[in-house]
C-alpha positions in Angstrom: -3.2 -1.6 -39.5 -3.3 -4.3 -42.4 -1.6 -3.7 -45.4 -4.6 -4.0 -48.1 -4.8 -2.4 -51.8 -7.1 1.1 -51.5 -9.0 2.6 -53.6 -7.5 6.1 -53.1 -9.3 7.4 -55.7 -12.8 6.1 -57.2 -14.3 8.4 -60.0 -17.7 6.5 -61.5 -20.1 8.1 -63.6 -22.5 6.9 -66.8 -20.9 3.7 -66.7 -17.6 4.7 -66.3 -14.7 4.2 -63.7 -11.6 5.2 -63.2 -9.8 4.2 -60.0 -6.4 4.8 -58.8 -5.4 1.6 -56.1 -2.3 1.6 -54.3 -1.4 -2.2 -53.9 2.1 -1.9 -51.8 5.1 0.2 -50.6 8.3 -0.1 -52.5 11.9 1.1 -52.5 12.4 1.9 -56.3 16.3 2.3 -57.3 17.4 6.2 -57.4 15.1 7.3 -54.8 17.4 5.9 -51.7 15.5 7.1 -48.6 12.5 7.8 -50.3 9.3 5.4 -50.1 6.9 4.8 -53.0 3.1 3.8 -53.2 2.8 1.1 -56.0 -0.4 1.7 -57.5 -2.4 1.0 -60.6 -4.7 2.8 -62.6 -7.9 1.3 -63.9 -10.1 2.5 -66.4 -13.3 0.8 -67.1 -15.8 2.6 -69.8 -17.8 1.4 -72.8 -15.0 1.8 -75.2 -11.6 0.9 -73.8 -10.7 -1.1 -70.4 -7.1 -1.5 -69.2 -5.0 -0.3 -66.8 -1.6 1.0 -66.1 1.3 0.7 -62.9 2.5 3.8 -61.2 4.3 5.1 -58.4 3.3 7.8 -55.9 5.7 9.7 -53.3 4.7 11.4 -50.4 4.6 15.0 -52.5 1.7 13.5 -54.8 -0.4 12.4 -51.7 0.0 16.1 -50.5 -1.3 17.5 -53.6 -3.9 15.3 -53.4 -4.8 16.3 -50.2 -4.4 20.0 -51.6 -6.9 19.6 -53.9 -9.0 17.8 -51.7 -8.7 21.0 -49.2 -10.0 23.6 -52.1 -13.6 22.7 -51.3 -12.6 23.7 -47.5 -11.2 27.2 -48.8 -15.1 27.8 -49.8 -14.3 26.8 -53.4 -16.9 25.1 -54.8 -17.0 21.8 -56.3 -20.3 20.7 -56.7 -22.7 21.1 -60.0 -25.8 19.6 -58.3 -26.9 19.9 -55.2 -26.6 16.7 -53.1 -23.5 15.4 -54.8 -20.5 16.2 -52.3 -20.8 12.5 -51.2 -17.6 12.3 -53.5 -15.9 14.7 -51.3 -16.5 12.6 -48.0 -15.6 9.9 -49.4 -12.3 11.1 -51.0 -10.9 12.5 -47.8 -12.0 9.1 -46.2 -9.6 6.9 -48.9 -6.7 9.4 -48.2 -6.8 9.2 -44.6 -6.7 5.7 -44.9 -4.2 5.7 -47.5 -1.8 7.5 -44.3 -2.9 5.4 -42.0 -2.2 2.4 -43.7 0.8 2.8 -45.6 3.2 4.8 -43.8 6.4 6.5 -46.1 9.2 7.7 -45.1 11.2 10.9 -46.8 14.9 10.8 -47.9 
């Protein structure tokens, strides 16, 4: 598969985004073994714009995944009925997220 940025996650709401979009695989110093998802954080709202750089190992995609899972476990998420779409869509960024940028653990 191509190696394109993703929008792994896409919160929008009231005219406001925030959006976390991994843009590459690195090797950072100190982690030797260990590949890292580059990504960036954007926030877009009314009052402030900007954005910041980050990293992400394999351990924060799990989590994310985790959490992603709670709704499974018959927790739920929703406060309106009709808005899971998030949820679909969520799961749909993280798969391809695996798919296209494979890491590899230390």
């Amino acid at each position: 598969m191509a190696e394109e940025s993703i929008d792994l996650i896409r919160l929008e709401g009231g005219g406001n985004t925030v959006i976390l979009r991994i843009t590459g695989k690195e090797t950072r110093q100190g982690l030797t073994g260990t590949d890292v998802l580059a990504g960036e954080f954007h926030v877009d709202t009314p009052f402030v714009r900007g954005s910041l750089r980050t990293g992400l190992l394999p351990e924060d995609l799990r989590q994310w995944q985790q959490a992603l899972d709670m709704p499974d476990a018959g927790h739920d998420v929703a406060w309106r009925e009709g808005t899971d779409t998030w949820f679909d869509d969520a799961y749909r960024r993280l798969d391809l997220t695996w798919e296209t940028w494979s890491l590899k653990e230390g």
